[in-house]
C-alpha positions in Angstrom: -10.6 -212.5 53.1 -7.2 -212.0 54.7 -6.8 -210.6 57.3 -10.7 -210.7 58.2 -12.5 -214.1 57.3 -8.9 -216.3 56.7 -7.3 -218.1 59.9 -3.2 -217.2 60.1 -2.6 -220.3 57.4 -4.5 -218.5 55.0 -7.1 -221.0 54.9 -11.4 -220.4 55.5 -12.0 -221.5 59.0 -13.8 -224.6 59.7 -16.3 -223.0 61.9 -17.6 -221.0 58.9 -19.3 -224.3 57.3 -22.4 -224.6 59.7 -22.8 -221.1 59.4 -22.9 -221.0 55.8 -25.7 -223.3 55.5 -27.6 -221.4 58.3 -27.5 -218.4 56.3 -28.3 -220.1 53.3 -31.7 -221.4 54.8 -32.5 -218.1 56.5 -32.2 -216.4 52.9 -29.1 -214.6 54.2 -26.6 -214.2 51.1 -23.5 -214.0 52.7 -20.7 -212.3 50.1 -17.0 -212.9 49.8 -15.6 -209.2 49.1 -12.2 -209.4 47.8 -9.4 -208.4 45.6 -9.2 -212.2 44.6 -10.3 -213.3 41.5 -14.1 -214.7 41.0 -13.1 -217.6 39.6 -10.8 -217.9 42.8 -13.4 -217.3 45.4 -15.7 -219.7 43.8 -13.1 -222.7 44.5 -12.6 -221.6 47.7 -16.0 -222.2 48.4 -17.0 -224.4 46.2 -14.8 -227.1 47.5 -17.2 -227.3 50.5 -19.2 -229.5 48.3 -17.0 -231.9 47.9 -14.4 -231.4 50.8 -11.6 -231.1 48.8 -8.5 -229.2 48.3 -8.9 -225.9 46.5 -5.5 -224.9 43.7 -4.3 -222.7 46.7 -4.4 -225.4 49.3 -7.1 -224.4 51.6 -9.9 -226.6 51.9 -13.9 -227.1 52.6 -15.6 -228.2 55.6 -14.2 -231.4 57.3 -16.6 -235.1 57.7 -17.7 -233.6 60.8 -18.9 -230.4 59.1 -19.8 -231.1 55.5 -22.0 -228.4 53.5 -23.6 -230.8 51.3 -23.7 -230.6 47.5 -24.2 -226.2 46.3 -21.9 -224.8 48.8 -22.1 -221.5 46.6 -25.9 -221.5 46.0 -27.3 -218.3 47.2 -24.0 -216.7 47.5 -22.2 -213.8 46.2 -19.1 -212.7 45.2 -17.7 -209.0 45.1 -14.5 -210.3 43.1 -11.4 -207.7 42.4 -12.1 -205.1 44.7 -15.4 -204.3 43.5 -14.8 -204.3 39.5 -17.0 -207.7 39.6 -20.2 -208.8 40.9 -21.7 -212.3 40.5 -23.9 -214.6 42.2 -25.3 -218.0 41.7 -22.6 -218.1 38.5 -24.2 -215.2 36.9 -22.1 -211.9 36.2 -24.7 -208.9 37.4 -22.0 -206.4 36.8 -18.4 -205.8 35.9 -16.7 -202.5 35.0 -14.1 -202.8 32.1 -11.3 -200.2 32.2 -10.4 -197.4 28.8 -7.9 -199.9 27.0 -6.0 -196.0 26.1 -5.5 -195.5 30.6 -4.6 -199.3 30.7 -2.0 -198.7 27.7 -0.4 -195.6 29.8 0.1 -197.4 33.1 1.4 -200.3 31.5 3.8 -197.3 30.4 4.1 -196.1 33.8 5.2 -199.6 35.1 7.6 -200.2 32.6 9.2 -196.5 33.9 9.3 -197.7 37.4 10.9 -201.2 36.6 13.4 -199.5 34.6 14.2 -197.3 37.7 14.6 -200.3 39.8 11.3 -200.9 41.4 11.0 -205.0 41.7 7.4 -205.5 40.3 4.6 -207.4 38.3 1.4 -206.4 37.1 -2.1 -208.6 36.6 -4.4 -207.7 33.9 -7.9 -208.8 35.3 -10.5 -209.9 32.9 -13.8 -211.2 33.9 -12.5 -215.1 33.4 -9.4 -215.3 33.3 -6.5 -212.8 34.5 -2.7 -212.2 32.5 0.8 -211.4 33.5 4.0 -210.8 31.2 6.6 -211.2 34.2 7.1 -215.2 34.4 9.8 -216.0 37.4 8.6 -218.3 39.9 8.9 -215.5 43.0 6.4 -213.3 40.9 3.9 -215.8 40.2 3.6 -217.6 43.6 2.4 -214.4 44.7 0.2 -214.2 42.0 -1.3 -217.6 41.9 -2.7 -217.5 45.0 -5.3 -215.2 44.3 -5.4 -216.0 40.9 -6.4 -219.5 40.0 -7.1 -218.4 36.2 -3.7 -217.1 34.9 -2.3 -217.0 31.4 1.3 -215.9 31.0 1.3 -213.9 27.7 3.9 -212.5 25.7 2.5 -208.9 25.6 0.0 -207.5 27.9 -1.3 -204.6 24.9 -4.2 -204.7 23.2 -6.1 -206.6 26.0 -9.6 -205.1 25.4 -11.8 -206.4 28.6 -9.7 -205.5 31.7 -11.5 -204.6 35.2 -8.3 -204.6 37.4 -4.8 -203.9 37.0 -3.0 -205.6 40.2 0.4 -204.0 40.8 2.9 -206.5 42.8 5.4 -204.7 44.7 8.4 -207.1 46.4 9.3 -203.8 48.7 6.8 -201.5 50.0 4.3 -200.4 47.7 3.0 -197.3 49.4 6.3 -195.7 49.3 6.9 -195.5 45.4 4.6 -197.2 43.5 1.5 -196.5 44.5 2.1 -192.8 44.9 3.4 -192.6 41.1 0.5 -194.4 40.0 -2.0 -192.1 42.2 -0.6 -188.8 40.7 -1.9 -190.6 36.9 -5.4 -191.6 38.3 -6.6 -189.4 35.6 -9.6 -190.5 37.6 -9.4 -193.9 38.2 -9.3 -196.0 41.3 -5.8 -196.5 42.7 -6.0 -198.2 46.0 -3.2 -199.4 48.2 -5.1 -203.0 48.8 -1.7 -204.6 51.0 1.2 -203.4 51.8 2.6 -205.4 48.7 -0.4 -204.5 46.6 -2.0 -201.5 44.7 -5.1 -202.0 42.8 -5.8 -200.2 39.9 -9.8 -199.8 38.1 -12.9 -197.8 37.4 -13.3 -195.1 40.0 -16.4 -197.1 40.9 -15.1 -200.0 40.9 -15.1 -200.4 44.1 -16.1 -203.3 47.1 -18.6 -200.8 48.5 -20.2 -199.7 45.0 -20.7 -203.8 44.2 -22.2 -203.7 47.6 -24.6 -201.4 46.9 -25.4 -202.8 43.7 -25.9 -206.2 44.8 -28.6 -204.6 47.9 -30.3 -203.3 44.8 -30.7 -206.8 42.8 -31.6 -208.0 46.3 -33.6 -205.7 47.7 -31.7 -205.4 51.0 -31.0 -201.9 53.0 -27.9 -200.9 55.0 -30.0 -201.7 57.6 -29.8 -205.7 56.5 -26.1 -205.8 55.9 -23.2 -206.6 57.8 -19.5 -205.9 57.2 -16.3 -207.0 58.1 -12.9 -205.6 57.2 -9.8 -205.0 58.1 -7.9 -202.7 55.4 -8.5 -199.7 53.1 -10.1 -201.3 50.8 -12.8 -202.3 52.6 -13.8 -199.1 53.7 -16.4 -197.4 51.7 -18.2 -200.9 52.1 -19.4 -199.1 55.6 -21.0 -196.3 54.1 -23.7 -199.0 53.1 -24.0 -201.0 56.2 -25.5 -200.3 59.8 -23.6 -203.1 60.9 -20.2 -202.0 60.5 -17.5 -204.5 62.2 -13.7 -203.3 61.7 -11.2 -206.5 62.8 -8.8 -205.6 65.6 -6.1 -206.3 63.4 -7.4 -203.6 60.8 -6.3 -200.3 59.9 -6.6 -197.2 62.2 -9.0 -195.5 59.2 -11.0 -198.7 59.5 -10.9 -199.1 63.2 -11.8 -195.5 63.4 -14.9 -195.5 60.9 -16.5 -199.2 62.1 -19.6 -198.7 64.4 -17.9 -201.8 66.1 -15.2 -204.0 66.5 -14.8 -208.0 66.3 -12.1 -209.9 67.6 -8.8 -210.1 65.2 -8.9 -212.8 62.2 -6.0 -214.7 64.0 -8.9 -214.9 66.7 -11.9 -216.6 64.0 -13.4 -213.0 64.9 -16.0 -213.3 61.8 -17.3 -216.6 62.7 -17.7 -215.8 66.3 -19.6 -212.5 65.2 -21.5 -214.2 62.6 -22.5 -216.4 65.2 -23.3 -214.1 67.7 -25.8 -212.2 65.1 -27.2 -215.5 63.8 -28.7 -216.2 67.2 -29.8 -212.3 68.2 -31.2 -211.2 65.2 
């Protein structure tokens, strides 16, 4: 989503509409991969229907461009980073994380905000997602990617989390994501933004949900397409022939894609997408 598919406002480009409802007559189910939260994606999209603002501001297609009523129908959703799979509103798989690993980063974190590190932390559920910290700077961040958010009291003894989402204010490669690395105790911790490190299941991951979703569907690598642009979306290749790395992405990226579109800033997806639509 950012920094592949989202325009420099942060909103879904206009030109995606069109193609959305091509796809969804050719039997093509095109899949939002993200660390966002489902029930985030699905506004996103599901405002196409209607053509109205979604509770992060972007909006669906414009008079000239209107999807018409089940903008979603026959898409996916790889939702927090791969530790949630639905499609057509039905959950096909989500990984919940040992509530005793959860307890001991929550430890960690309080450790590293005691030291001075500026952060906040997301517990993930499969509806709806919970913070402790409360200050408006925190949860700006937060809320856009995270349009179901409680603010609880106490973040322990929540039993069904699939993602912990550290917020760093500074840079989170440089402290916090290496302290929570050296804990993985085998768990996934991925720096997903510079601001950002995701914590979950080991396989719990964008490419994993990929692979499980070509299974439901019956699709091969050599039937799927990927775009990307940071570490996160990397092991998503390993299960695609069609492997597009943005301009804008990361060296690893740019260096493992069997191609490269034009930058996000550039509506590289939609001009690919397009491209492939007509060729293939």
């Amino acid at each position: 989503m950012d920094g592949t598919l989202l325009d420099g406002r942060g909103e879904i480009p206009q030109g995606l509409w069109p193609l959305l409802e091509t796809m969804r007559h050719r039997g093509i189910a095109f899949t939002p991969a993200s660390g966002r939260q489902y029930a985030t994606l699905e506004s996103m999209f599901g405002s196409a229907a209607t053509g109205t603002d979604t509770a992060d501001g972007t909006s669906g297609p414009d008079s000239d461009h209107d999807a018409g009523t089940g903008s979603t129908d026959g898409m996916a959703f790889i939702a927090e980073n791969g530790a949630q799979l639905m499609r057509n509103g039905v959950l096909l798989a989500a990984s919940v994380i040992d509530p005793d690993y959860v307890t001991a980063t929550l430890d960690r974190l309080d450790e590293l905000v005691a030291e001075g590190q500026n952060i906040g932390v997301v517990l993930s559920g499969t509806t709806v997602a919970r913070v402790r910290r409360h200050d408006d700077a925190f949860l700006a961040e937060v809320r856009k990617y995270y349009h179901q958010l409680e603010v609880v009291d106490d973040l322990s003894g929540i039993g069904d989390v699939i993602k912990m989402a550290v917020y760093d204010f500074g840079d989170a490669s440089t402290v916090v994501h290496p302290r929570l690395h050296e804990a993985a105790q085998g768990h996934s911790v991925v720096l997903s933004a510079r601001h950002w490190v995701d914590v979950s299941n080991a396989r719990a991951t964008k490419g994993h949900a990929l692979a499980q979703l070509q299974q439901a569907l019956g699709v091969t690598p050599a039937q799927t397409a990927v775009f990307g642009d940071y570490l996160n979306d990397l092991d998503m290749f390993d299960h695609a022939q069609l492997s597009f790395a943005m301009a804008n992405a990361h060296p690893d990226l740019l260096a493992r894609a069997r191609f490269t579109a034009p930058s996000n800033l550039e509506g590289g997806v939609i001009t690919t997408l397009s491209h492939l639509l007509v060729n293939h």
